[in-house]
mmCIF file as gemmi writes it, N, C-alpha and C atoms, coordinates in Angstrom:
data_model
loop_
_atom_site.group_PDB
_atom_site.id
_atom_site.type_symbol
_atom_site.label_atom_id
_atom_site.label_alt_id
_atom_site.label_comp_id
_atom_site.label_asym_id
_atom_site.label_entity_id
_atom_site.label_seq_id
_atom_site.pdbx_PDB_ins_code
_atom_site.Cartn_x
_atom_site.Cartn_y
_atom_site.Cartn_z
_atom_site.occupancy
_atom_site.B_iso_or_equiv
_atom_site.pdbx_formal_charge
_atom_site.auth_seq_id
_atom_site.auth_asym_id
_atom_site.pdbx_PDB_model_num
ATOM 1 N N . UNK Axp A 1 ? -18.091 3.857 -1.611 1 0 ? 1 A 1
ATOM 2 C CA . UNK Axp A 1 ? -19.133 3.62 -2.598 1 0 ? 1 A 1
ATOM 3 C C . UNK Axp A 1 ? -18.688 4.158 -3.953 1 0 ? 1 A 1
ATOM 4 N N . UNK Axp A 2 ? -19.72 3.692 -4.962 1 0 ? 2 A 1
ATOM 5 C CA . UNK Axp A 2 ? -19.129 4.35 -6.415 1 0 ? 2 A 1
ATOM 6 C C . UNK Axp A 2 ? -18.998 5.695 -6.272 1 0 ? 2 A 1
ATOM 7 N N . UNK Axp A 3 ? -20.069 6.094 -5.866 1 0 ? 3 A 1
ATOM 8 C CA . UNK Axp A 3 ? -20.631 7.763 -6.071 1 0 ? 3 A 1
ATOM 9 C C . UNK Axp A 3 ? -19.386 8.315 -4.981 1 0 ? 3 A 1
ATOM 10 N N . UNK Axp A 4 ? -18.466 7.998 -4.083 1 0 ? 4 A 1
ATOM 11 C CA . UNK Axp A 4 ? -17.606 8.546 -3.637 1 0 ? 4 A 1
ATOM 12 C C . UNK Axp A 4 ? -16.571 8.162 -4.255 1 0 ? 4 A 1
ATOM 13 N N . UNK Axp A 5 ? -16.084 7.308 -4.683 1 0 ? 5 A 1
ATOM 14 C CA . UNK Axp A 5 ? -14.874 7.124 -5.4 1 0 ? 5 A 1
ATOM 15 C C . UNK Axp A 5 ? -14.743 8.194 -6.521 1 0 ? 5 A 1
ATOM 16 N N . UNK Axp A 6 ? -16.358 8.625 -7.097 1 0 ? 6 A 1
ATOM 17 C CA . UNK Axp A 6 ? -16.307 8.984 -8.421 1 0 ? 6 A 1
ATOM 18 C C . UNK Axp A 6 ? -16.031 11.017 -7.512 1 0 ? 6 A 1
ATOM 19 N N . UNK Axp A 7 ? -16.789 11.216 -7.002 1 0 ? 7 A 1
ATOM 20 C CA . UNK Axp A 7 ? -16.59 12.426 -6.046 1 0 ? 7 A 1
ATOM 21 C C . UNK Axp A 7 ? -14.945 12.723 -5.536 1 0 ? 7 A 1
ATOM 22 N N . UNK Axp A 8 ? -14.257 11.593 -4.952 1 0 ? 8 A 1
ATOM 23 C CA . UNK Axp A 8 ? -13.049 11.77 -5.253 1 0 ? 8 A 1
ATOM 24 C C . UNK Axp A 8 ? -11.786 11.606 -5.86 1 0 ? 8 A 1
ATOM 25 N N . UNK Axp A 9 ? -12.73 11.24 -6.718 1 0 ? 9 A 1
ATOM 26 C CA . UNK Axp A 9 ? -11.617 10.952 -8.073 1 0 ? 9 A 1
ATOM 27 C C . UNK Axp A 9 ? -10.693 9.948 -8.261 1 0 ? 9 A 1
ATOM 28 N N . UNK Axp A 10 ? -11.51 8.917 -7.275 1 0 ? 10 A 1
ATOM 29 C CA . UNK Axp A 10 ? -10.388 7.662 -7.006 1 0 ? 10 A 1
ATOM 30 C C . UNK Axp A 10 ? -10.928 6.521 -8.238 1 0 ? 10 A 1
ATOM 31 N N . UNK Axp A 11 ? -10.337 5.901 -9.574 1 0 ? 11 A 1
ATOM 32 C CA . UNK Axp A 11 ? -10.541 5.247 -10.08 1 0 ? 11 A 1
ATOM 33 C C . UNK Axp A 11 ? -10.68 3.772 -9.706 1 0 ? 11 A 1
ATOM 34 N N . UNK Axp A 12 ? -9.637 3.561 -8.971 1 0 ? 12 A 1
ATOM 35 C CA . UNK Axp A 12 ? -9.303 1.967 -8.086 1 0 ? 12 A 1
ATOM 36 C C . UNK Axp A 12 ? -8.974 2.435 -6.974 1 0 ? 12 A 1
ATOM 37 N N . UNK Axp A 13 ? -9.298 1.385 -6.074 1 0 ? 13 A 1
ATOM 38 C CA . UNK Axp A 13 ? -8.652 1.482 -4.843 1 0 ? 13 A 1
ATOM 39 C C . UNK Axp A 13 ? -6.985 0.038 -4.831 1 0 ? 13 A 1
ATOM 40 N N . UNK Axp A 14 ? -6.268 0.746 -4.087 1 0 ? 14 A 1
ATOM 41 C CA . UNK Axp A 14 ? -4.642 0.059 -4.009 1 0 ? 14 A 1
ATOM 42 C C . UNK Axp A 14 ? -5.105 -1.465 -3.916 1 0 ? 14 A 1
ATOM 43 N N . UNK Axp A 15 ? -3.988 -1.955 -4.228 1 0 ? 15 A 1
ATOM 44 C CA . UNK Axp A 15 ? -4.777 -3.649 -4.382 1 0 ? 15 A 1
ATOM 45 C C . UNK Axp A 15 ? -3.309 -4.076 -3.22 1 0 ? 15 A 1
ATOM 46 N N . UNK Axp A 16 ? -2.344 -3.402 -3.016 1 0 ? 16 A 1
ATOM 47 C CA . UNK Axp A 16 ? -1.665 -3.853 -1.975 1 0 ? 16 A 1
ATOM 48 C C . UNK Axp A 16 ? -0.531 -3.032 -1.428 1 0 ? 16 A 1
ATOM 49 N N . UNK Axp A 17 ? -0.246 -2.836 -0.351 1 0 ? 17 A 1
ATOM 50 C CA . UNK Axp A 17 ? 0.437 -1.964 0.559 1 0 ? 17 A 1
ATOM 51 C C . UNK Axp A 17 ? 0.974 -1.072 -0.519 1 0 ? 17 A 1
ATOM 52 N N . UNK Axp A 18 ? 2.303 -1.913 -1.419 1 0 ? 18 A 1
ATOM 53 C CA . UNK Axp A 18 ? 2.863 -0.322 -2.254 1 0 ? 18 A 1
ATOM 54 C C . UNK Axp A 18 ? 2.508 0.308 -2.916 1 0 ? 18 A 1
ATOM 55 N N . UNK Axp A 19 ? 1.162 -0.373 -3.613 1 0 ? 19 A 1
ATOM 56 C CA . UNK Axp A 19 ? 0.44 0.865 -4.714 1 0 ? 19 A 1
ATOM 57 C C . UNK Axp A 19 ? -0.233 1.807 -3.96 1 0 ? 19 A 1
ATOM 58 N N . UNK Axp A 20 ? -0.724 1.425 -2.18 1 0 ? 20 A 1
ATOM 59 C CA . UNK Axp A 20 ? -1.093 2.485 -1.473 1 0 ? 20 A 1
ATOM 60 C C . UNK Axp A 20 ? -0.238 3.375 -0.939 1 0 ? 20 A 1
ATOM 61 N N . UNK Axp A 21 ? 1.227 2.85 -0.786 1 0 ? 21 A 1
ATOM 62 C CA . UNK Axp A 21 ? 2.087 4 -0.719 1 0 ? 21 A 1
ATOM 63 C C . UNK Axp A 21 ? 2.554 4.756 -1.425 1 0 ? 21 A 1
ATOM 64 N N . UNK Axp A 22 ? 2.261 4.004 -2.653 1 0 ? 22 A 1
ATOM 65 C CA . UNK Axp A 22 ? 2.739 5.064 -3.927 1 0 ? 22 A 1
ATOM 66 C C . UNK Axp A 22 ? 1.819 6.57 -3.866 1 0 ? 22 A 1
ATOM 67 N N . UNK Axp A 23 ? 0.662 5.934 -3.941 1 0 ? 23 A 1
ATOM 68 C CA . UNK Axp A 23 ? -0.468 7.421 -3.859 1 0 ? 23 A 1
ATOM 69 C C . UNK Axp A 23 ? -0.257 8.048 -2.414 1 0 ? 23 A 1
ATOM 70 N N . UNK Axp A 24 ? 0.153 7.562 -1.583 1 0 ? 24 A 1
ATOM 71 C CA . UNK Axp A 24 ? 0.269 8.207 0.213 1 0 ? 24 A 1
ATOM 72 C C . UNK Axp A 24 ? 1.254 9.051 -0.374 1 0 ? 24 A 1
ATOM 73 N N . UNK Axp A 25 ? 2.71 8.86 -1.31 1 0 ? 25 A 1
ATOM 74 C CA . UNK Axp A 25 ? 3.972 9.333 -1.359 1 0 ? 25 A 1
ATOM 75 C C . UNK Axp A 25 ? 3.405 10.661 -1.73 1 0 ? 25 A 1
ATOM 76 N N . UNK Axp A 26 ? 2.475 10.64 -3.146 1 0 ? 26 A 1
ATOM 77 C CA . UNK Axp A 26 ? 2.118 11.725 -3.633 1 0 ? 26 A 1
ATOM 78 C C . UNK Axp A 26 ? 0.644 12.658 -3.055 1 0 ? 26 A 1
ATOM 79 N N . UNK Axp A 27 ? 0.765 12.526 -2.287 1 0 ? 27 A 1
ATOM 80 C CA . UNK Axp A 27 ? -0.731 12.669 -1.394 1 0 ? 27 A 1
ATOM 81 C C . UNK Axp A 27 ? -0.135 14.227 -0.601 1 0 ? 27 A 1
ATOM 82 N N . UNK Axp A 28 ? -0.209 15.371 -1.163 1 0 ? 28 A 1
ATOM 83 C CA . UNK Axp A 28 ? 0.197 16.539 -0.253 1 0 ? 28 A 1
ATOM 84 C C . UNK Axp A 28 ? -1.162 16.35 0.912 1 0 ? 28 A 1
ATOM 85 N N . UNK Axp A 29 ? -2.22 15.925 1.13 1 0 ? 29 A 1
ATOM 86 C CA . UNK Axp A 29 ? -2.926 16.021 2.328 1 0 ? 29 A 1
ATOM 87 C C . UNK Axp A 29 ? -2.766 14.831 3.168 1 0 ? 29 A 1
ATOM 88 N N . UNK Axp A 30 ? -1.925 14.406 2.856 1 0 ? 30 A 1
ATOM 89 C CA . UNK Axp A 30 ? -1.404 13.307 3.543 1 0 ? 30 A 1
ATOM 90 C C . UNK Axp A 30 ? -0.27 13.962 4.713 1 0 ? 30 A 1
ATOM 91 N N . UNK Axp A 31 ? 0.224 14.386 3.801 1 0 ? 31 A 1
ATOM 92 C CA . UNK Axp A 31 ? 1.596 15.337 4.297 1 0 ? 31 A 1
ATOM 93 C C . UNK Axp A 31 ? 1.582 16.169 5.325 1 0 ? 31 A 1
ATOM 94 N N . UNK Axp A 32 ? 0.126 17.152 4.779 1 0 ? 32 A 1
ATOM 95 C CA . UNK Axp A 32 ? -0.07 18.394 5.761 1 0 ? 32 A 1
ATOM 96 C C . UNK Axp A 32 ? -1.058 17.584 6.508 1 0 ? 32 A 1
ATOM 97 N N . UNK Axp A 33 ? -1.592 16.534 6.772 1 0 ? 33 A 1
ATOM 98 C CA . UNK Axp A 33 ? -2.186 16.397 8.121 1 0 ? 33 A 1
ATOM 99 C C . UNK Axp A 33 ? -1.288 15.54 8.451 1 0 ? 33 A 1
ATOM 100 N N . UNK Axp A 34 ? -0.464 15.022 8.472 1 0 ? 34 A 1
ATOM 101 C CA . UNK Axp A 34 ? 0.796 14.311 9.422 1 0 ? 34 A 1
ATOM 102 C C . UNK Axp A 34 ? 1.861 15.13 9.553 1 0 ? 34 A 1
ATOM 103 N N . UNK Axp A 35 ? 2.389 16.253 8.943 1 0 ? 35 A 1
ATOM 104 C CA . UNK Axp A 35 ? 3.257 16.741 9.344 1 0 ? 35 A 1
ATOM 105 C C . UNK Axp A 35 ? 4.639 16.113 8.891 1 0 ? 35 A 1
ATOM 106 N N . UNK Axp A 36 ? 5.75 16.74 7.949 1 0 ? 36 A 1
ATOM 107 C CA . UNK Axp A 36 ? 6.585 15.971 6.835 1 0 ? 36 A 1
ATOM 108 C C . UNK Axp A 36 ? 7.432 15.187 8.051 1 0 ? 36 A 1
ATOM 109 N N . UNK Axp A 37 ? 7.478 14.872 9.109 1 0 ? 37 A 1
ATOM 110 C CA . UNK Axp A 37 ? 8.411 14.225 9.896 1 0 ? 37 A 1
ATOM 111 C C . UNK Axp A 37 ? 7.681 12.592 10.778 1 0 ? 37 A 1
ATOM 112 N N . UNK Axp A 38 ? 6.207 13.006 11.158 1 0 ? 38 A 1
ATOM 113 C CA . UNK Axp A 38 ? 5.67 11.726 10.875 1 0 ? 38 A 1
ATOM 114 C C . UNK Axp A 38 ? 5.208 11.163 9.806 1 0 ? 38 A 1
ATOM 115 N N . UNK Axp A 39 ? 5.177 11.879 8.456 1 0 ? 39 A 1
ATOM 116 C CA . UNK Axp A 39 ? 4.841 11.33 7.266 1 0 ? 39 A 1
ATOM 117 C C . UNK Axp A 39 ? 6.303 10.872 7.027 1 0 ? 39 A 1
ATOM 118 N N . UNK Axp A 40 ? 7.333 11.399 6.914 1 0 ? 40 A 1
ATOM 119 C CA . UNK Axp A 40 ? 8.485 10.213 6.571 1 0 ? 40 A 1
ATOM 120 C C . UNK Axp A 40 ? 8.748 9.029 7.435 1 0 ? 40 A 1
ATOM 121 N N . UNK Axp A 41 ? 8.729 9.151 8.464 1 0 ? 41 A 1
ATOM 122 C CA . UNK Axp A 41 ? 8.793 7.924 9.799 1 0 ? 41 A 1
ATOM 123 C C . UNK Axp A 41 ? 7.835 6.516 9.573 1 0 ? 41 A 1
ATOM 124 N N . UNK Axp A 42 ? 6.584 7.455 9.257 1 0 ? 42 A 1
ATOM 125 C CA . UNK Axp A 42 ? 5.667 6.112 8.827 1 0 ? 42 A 1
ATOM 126 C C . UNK Axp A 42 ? 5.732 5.775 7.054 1 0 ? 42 A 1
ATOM 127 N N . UNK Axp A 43 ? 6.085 6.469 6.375 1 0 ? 43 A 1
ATOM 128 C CA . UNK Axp A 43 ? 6.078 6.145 4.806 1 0 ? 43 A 1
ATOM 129 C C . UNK Axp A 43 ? 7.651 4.688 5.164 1 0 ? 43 A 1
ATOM 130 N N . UNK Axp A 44 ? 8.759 5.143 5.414 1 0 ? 44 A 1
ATOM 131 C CA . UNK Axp A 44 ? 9.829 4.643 5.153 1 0 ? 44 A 1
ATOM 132 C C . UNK Axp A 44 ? 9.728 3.236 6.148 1 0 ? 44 A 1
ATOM 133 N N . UNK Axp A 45 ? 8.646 3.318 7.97 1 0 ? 45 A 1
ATOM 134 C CA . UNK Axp A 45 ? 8.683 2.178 7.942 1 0 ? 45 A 1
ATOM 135 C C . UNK Axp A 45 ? 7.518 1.437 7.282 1 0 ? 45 A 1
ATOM 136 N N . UNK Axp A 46 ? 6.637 1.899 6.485 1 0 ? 46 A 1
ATOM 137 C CA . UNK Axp A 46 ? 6.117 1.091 5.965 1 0 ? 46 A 1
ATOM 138 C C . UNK Axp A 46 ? 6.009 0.459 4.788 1 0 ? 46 A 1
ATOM 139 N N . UNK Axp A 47 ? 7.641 1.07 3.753 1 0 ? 47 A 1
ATOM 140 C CA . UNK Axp A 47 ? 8.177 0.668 2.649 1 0 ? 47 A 1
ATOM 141 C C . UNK Axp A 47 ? 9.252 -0.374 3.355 1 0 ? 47 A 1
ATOM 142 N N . UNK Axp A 48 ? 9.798 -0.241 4.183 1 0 ? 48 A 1
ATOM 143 C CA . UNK Axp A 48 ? 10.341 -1.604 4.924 1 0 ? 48 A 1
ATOM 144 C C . UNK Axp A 48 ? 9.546 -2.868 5.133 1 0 ? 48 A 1
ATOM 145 N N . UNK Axp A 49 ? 8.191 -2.533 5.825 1 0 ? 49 A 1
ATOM 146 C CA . UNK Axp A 49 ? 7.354 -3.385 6.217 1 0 ? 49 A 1
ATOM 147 C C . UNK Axp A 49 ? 7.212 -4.285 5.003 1 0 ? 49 A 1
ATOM 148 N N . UNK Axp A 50 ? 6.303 -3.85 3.441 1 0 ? 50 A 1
ATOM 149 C CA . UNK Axp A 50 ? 6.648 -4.05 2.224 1 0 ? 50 A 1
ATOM 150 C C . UNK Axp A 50 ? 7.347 -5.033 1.923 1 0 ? 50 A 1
ATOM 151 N N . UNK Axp A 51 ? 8.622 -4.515 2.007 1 0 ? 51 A 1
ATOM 152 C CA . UNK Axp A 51 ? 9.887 -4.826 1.524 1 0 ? 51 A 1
ATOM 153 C C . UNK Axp A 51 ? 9.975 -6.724 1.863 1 0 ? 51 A 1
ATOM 154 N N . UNK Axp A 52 ? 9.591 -6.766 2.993 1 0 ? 52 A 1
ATOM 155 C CA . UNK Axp A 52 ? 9.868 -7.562 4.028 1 0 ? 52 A 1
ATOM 156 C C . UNK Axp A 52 ? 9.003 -8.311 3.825 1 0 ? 52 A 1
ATOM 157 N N . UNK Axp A 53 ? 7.289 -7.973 4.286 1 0 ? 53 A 1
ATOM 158 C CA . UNK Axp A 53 ? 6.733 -8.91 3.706 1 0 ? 53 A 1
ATOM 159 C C . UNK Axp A 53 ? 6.939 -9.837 2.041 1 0 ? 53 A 1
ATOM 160 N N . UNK Axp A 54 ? 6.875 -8.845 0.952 1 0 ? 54 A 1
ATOM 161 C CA . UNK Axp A 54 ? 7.06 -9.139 -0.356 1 0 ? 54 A 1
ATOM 162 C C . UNK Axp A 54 ? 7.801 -10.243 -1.086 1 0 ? 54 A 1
ATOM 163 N N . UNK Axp A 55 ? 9.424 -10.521 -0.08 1 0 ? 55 A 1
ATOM 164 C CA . UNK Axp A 55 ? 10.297 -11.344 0.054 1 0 ? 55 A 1
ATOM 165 C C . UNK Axp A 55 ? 10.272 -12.659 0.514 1 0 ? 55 A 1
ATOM 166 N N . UNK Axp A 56 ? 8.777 -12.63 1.011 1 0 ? 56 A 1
ATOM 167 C CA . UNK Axp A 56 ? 8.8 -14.255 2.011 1 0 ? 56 A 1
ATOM 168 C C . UNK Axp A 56 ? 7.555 -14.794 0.608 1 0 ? 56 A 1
ATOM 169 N N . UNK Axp A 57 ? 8.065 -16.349 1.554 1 0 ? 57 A 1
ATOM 170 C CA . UNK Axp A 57 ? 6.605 -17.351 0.677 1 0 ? 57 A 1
ATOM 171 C C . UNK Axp A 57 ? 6.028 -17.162 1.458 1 0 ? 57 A 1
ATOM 172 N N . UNK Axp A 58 ? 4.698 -17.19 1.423 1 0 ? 58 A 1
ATOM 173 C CA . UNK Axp A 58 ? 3.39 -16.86 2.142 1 0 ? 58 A 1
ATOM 174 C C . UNK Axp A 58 ? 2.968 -18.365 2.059 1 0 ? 58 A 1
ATOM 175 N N . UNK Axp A 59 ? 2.206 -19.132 3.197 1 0 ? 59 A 1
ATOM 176 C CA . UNK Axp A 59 ? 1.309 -19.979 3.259 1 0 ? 59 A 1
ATOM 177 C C . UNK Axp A 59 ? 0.031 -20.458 1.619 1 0 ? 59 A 1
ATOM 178 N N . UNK Axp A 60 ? -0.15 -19.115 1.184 1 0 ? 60 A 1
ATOM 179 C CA . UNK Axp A 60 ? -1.41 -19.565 -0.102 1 0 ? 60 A 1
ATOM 180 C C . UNK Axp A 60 ? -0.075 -19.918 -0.93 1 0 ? 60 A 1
ATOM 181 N N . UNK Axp A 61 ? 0.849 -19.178 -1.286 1 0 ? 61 A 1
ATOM 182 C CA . UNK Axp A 61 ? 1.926 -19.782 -2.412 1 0 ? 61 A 1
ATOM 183 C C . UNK Axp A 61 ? 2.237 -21.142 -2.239 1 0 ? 61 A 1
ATOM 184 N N . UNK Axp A 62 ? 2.31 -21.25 -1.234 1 0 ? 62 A 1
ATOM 185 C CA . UNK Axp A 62 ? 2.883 -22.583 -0.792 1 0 ? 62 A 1
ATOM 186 C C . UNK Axp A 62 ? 1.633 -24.149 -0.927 1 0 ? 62 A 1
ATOM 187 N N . UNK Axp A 63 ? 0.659 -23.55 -0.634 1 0 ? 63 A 1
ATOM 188 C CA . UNK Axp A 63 ? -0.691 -24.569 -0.944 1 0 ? 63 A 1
ATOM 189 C C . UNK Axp A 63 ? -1.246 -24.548 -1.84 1 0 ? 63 A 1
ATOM 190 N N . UNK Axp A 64 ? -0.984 -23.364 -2.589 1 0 ? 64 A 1
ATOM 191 C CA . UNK Axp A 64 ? -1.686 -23.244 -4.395 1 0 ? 64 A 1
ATOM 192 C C . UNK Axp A 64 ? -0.347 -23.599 -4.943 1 0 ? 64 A 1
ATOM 193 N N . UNK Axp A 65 ? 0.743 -23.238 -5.121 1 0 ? 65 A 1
ATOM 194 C CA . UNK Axp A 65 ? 1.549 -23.453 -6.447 1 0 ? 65 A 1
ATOM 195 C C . UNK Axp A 65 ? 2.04 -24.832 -6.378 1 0 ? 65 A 1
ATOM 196 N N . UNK Axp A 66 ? 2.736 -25.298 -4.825 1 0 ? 66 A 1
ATOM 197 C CA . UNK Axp A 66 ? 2.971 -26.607 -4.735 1 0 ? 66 A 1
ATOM 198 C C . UNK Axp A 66 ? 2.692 -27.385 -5.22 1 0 ? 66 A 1
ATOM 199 N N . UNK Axp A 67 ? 1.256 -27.929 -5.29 1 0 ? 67 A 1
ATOM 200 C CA . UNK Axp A 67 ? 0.713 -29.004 -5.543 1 0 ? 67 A 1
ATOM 201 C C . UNK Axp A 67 ? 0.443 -28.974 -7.088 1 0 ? 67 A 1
ATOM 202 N N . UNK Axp A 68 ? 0.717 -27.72 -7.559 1 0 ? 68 A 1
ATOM 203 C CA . UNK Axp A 68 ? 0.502 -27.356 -9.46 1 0 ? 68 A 1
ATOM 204 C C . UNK Axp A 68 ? 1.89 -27.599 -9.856 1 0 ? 68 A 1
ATOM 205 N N . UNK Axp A 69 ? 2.798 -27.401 -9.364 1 0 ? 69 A 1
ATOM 206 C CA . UNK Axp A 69 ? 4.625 -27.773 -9.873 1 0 ? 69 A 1
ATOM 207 C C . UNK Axp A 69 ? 5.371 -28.47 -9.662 1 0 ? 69 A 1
């Protein structure tokens, strides 16, 4: 809700995986409740995951831009 975003100081919420890992990266309570060895395991595979998705055409690219180019 607003009144919690505004309580925790969250201006936006991530609009897609890496801007949420960006703030996870810098997130020390992220850290200390995972513990720095499952917080790297899951940060790095999920900057892969990222990576991976980011690189492909997706189905909407393909049915929105197509038919415009």
């Amino acid at each position: 809700s607003k009144s919690q975003r505004k309580e925790y100081k969250v201006d936006k919420y991530p609009s897609n995986l890496y801007e949420a890992l960006k703030y996870m990266r810098d997130s020390d309570l992220v850290k200390d409740t995972m513990g720095e060895h499952a917080f790297e395991v899951f940060y790095n595979a999920k900057i892969k995951e990222w990576r991976r998705f980011s690189s492909e055409v997706h189905d909407w690219e393909i049915k929105n831009y197509l038919k415009n180019y």
